[in-house]
C-alpha positions in Angstrom: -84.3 -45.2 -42.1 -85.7 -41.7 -42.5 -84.1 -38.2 -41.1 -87.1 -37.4 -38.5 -85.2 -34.5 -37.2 -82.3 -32.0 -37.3 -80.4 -31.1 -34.3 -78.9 -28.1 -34.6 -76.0 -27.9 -31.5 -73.0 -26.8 -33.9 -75.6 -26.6 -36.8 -75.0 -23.1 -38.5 -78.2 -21.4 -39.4 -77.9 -22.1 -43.2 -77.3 -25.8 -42.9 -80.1 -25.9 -40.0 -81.9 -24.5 -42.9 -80.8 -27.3 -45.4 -80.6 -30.3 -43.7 -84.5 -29.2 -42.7 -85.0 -29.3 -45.7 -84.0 -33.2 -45.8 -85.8 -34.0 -43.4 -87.9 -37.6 -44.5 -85.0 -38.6 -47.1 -84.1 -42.0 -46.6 -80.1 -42.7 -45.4 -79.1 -45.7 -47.8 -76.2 -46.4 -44.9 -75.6 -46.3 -41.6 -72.2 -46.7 -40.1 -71.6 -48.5 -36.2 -68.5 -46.8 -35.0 -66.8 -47.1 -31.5 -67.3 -45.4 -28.3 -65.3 -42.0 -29.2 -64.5 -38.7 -26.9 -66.7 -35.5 -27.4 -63.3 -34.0 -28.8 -63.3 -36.3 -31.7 -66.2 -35.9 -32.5 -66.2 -32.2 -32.2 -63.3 -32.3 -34.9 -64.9 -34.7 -37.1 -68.1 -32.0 -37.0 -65.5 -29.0 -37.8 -64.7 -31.0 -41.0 -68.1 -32.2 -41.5 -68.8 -28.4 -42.0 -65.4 -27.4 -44.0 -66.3 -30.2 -46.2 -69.9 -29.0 -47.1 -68.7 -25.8 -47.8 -66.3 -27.1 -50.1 -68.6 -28.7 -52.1 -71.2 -25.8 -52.4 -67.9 -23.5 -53.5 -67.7 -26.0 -56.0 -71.0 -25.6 -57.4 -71.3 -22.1 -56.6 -70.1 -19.5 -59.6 -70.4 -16.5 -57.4 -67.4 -15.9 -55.2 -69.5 -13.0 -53.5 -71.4 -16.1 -52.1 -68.6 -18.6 -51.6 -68.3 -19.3 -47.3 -64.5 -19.7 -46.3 -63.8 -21.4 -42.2 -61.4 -20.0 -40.9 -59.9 -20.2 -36.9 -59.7 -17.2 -34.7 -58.6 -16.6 -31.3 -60.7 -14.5 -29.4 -59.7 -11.4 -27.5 -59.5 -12.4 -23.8 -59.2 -16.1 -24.4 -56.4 -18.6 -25.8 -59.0 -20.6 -27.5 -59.1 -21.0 -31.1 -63.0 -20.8 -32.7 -63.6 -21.8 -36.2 -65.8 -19.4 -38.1 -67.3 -19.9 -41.2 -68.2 -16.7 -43.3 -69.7 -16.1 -46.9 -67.2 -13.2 -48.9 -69.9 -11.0 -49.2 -69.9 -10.8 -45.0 -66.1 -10.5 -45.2 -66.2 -7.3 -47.6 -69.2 -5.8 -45.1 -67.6 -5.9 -42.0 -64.1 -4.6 -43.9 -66.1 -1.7 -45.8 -67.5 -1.3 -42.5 -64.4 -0.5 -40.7 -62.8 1.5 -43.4 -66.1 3.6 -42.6 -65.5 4.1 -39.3 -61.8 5.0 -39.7 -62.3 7.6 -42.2 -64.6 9.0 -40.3 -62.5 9.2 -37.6 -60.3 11.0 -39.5 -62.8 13.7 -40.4 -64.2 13.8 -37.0 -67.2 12.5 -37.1 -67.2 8.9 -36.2 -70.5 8.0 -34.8 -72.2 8.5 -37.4 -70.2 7.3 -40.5 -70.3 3.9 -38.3 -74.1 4.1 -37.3 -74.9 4.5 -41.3 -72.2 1.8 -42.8 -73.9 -0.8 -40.4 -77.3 0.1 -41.3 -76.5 -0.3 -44.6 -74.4 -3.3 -44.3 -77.2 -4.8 -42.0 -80.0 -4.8 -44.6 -77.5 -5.8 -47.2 -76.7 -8.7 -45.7 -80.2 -9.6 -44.6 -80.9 -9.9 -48.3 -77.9 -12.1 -49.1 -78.1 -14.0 -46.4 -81.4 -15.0 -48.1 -80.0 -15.3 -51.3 -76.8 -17.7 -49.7 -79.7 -19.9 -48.2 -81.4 -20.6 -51.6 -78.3 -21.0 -53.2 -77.4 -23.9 -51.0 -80.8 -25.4 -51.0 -80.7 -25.4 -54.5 -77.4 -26.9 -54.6 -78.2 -29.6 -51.9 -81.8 -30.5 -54.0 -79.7 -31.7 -56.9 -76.3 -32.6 -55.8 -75.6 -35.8 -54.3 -72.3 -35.5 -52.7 -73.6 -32.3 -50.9 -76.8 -33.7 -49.4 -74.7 -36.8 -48.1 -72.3 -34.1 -46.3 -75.1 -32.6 -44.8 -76.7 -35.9 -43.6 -73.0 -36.9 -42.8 -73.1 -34.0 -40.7 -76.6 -34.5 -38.6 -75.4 -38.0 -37.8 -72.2 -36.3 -36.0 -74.4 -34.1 -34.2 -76.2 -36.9 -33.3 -73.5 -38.8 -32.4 -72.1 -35.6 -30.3 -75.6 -34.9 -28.0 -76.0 -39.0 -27.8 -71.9 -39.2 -26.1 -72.6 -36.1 -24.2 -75.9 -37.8 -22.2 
């Protein structure tokens, strides 16, 4: 059987990106499970994820491109979201406030925030890019990680098929 398609409903853009680029590979298995809730499913994509990010920080040698989940309650809500984040976002967004305070501090905040982001923004633009070819690289010639990924489509699969 042959991947025809990605879905991409909890897909994040760089595995959108990479399981695209699988797209015609042949799955060697495929598994018949039991009716199961949306919930369970939606967990078993979470880990899905986590895993395929463990494997490419595996294979990846640059921690400035490493991606790290992580669970976050949002203000206003009691609801816990899992984010996933390379380092080199994590260090942006904290240069980016550190910015913005000091430039509280010497009075002028608008536009030591308007310049960090701009900065940040086309930074991040660039690695973003980088991150993407990294992966692809990675899922090209690694086994486990390109069976994550089309573990991965199959959950999503399963999720849009339940949620009919």
């Amino acid at each position: 059987m042959n991947i025809k398609f990605c879905k991409n409903l909890f897909l994040p853009s760089i595995l959108l990106l990479l399981c695209n680029s699988l797209v015609g590979q042949d799955i060697s298995e495929i598994v018949v499970t039991e009716d199961r809730t949306l919930s369970v499913i939606e967990n078993d994509i979470l880990q899905a994820t986590f895993d395929i990010y463990d494997i490419y920080n595996e294979l990846n040698e640059d921690d400035e491109y490493d991606v790290h989940c992580y669970s976050e309650i949002i203000s206003g809500s009691r609801i816990k979201q899992q984010f996933c984040q390379a380092n080199y976002e994590v260090r942006a967004q904290s240069d980016s406030s550190s910015d913005y305070f000091r430039g509280q501090q010497g009075g002028n905040p608008q536009g030591s925030q308007v310049s960090a982001a701009a900065l940040t923004g086309s930074e991040t633009a660039v690695k973003k890019k980088i991150l993407g070819e990294k992966m692809l690289g990675f899922a090209n010639n690694n086994k486990s990680l390109a069976d994550a990924m089309l573990k991965l489509q199959g959950l999503q699969e399963e999720y849009l098929s339940a949620s009919e």
